[in-house]
N, CA, C and O atoms as CSV, one atom per row, in Angstrom:
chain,resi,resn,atom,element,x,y,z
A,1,UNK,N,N,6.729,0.790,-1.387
A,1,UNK,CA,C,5.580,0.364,-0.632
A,1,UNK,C,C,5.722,0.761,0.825
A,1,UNK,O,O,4.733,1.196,1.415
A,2,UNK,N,N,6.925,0.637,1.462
A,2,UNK,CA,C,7.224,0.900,2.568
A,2,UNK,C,C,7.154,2.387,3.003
A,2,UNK,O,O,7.051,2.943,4.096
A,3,UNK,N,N,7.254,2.836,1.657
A,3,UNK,CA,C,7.672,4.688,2.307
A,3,UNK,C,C,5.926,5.089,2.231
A,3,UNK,O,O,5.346,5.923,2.926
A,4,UNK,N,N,5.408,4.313,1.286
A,4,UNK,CA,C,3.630,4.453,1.505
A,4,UNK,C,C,3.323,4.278,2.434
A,4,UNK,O,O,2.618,5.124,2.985
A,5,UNK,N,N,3.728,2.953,3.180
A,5,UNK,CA,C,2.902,2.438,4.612
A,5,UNK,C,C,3.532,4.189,5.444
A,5,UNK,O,O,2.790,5.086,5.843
A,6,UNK,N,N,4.725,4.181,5.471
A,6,UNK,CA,C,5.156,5.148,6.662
A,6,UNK,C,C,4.459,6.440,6.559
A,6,UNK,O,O,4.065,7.074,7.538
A,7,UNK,N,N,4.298,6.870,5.104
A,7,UNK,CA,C,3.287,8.379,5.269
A,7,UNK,C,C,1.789,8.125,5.555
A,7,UNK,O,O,0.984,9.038,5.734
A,8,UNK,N,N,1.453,6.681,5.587
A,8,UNK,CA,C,-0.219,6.623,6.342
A,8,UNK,C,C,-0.024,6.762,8.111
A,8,UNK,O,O,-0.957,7.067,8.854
A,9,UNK,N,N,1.347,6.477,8.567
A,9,UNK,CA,C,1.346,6.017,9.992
A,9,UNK,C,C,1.600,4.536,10.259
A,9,UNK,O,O,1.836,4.245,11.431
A,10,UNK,N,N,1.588,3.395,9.209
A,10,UNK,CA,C,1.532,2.347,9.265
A,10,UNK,C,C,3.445,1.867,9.318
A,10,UNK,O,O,4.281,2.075,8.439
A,11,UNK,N,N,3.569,1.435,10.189
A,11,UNK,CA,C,5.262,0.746,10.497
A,11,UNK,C,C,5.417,-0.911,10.185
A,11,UNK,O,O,4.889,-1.787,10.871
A,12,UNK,N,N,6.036,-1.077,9.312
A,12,UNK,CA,C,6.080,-2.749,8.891
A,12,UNK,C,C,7.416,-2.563,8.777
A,12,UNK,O,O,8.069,-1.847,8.018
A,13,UNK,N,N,7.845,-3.586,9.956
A,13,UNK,CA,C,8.973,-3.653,10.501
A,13,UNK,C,C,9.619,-5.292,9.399
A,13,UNK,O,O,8.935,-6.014,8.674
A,14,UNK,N,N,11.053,-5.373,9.690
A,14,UNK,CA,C,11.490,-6.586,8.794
A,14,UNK,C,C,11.609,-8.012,9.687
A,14,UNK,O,O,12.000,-9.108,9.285
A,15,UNK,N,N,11.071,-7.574,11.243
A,15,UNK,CA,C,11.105,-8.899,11.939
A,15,UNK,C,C,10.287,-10.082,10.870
A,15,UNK,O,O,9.911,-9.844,9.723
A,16,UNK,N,N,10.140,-11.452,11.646
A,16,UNK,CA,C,9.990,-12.716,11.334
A,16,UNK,C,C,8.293,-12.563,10.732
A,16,UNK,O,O,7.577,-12.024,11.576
A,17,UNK,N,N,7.853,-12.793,9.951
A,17,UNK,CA,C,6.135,-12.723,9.966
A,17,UNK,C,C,5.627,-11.435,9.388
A,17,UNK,O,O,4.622,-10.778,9.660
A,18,UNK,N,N,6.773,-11.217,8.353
A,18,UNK,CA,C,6.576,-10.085,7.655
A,18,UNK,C,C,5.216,-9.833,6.436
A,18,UNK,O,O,4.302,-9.030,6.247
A,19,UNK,N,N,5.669,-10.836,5.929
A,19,UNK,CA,C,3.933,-11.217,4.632
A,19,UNK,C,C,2.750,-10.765,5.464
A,19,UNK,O,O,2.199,-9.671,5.345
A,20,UNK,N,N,2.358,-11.891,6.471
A,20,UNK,CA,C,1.157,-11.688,7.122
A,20,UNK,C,C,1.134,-10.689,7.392
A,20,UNK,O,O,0.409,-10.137,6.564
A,21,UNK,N,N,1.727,-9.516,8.556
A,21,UNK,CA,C,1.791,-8.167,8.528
A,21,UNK,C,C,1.292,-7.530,7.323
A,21,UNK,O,O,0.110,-7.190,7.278
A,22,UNK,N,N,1.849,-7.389,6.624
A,22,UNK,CA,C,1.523,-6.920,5.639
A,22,UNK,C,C,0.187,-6.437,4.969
A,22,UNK,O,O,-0.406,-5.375,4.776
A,23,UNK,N,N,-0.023,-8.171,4.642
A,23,UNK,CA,C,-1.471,-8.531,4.539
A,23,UNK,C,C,-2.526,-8.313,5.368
A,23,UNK,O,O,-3.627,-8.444,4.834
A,24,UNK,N,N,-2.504,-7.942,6.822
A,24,UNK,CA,C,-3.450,-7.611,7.914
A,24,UNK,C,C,-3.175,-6.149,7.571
A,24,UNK,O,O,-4.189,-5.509,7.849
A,25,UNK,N,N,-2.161,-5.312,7.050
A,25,UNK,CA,C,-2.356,-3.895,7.112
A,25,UNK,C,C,-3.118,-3.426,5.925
A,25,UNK,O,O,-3.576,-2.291,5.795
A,26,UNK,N,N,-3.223,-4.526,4.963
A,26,UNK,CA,C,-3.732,-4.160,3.412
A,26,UNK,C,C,-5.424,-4.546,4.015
A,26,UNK,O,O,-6.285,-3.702,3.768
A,27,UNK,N,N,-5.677,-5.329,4.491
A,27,UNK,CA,C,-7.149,-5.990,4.951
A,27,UNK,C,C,-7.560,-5.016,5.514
A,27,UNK,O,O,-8.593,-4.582,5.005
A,28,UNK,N,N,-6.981,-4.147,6.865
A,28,UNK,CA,C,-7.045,-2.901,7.755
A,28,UNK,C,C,-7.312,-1.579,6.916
A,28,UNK,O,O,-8.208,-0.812,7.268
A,29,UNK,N,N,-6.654,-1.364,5.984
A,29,UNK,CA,C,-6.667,-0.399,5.092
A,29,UNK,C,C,-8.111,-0.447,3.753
A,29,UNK,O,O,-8.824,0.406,3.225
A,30,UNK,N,N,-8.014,-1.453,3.688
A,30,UNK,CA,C,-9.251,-1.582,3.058
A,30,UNK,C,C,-10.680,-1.797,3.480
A,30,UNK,O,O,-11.670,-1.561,2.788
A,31,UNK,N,N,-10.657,-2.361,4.921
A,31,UNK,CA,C,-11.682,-2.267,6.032
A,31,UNK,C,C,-12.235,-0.894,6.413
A,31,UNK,O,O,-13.361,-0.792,6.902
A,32,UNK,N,N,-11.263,0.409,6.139
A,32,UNK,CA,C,-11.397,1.604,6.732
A,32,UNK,C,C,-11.311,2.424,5.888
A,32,UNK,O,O,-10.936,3.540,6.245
A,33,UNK,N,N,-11.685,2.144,4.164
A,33,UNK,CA,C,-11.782,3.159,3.762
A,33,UNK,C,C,-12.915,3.038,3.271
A,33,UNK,O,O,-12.574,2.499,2.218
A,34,UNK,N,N,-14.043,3.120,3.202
A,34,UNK,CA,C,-15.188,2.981,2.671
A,34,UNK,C,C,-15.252,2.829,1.519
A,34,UNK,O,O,-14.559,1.958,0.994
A,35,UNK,N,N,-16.357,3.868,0.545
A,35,UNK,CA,C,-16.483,3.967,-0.237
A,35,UNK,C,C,-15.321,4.312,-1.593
A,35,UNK,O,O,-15.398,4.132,-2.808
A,36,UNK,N,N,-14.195,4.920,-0.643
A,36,UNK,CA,C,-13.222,5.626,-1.914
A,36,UNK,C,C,-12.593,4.129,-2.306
A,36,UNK,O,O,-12.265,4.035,-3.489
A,37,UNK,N,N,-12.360,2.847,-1.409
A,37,UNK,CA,C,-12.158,1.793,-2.955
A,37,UNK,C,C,-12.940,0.672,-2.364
A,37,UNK,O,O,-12.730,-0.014,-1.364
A,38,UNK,N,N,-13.711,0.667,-3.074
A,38,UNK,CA,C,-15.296,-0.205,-3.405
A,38,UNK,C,C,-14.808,-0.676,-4.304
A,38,UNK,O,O,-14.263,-0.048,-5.212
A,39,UNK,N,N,-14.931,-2.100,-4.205
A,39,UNK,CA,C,-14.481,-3.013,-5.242
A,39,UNK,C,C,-12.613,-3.201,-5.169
A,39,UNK,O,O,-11.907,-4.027,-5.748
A,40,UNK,N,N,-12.306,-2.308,-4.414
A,40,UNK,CA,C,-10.531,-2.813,-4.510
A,40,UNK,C,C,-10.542,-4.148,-3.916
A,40,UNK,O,O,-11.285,-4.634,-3.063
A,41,UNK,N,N,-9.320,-4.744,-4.708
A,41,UNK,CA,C,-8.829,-5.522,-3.948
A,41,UNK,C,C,-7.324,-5.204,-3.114
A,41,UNK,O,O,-6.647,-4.179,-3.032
A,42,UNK,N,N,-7.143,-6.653,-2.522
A,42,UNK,CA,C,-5.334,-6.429,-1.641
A,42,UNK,C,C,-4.833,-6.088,-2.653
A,42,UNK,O,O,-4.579,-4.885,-2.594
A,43,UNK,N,N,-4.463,-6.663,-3.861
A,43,UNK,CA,C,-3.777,-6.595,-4.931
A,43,UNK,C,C,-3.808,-5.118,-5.569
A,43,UNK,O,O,-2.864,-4.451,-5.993
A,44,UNK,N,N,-5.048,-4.838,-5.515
A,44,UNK,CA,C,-5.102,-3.407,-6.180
A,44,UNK,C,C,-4.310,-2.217,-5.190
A,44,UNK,O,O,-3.721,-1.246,-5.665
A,45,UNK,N,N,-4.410,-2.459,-3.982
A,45,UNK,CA,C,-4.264,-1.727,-2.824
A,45,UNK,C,C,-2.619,-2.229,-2.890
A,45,UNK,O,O,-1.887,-1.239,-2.880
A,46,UNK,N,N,-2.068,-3.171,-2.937
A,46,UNK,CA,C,-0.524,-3.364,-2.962
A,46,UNK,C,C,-0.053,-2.053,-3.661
A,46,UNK,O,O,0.561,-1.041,-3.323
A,47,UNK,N,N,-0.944,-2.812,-5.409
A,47,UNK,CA,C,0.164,-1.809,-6.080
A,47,UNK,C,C,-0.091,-0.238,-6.075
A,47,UNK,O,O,0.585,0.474,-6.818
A,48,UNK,N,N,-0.793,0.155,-5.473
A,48,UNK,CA,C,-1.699,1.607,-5.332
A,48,UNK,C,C,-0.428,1.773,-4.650
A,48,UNK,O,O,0.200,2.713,-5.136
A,49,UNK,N,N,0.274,1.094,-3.536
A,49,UNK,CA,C,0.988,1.645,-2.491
A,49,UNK,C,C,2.303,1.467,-3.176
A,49,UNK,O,O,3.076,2.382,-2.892
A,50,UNK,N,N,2.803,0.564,-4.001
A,50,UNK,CA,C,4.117,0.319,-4.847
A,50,UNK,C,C,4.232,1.668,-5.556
A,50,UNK,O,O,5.154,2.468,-5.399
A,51,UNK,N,N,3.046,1.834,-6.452
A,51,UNK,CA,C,3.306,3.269,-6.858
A,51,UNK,C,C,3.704,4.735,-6.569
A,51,UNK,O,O,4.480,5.556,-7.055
A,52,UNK,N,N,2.678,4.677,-5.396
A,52,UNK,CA,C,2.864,5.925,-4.364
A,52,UNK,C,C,4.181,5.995,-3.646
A,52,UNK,O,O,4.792,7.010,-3.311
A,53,UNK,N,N,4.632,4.271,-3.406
A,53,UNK,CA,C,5.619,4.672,-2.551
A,53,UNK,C,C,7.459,5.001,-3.557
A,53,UNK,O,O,8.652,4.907,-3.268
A,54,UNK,N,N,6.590,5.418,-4.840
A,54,UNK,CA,C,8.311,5.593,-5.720
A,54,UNK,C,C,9.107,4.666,-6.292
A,54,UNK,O,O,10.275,4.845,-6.637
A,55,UNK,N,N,8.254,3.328,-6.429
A,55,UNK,CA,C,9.244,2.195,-6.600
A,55,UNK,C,C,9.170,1.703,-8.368
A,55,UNK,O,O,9.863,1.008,-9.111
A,56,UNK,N,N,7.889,2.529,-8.495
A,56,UNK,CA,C,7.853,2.238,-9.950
A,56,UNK,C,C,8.577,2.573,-10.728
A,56,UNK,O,O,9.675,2.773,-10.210
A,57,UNK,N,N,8.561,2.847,-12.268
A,57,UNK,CA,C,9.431,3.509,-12.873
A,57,UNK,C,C,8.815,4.799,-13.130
A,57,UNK,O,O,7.600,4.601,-13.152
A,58,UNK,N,N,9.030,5.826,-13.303
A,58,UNK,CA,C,8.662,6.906,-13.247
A,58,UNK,C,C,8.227,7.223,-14.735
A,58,UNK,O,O,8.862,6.778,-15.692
A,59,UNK,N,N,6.896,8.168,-14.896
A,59,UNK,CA,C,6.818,8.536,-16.145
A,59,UNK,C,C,7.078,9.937,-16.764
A,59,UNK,O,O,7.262,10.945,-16.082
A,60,UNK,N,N,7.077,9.915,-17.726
A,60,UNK,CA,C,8.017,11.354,-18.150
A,60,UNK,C,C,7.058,12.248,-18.240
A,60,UNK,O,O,6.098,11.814,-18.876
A,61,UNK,N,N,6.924,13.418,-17.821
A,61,UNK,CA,C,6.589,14.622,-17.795
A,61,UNK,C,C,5.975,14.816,-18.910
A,61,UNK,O,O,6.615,14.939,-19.954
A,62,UNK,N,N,4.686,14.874,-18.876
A,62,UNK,CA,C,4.036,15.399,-20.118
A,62,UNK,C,C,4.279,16.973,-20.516
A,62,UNK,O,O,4.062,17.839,-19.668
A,63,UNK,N,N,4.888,17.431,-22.270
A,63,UNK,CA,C,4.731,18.603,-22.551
A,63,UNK,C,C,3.763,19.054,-23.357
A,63,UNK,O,O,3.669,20.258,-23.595
């Protein structure tokens, strides 16, 4: 999630008040993207960024 925030420009540091951060960058992020997620939620937008950011498990290469 973290290596997601860092390739948007977004820095979420591990000081005190980390959640809320968080949550104001997911609100921010979803405030500013218009139309491309209509209807997302934080939740959807978390794991959009869990994924992207490599933390998932990876899936195997389709042959």
């Amino acid at each position: 999630m973290t290596q997601a925030l860092d390739a948007l420009g977004f820095a979420l540091t591990r000081a005190s008040g980390r959640y809320g951060r968080y949550m104001d960058l997911l609100d921010t992020l979803l405030s500013h993207s218009g139309q491309q997620a209509e209807g997302w939620t934080a939740r959807d937008l978390d794991t959009a960024l869990y994924w992207i950011g490599g933390n998932g498990h990876q899936l195997p290469a389709s042959t």
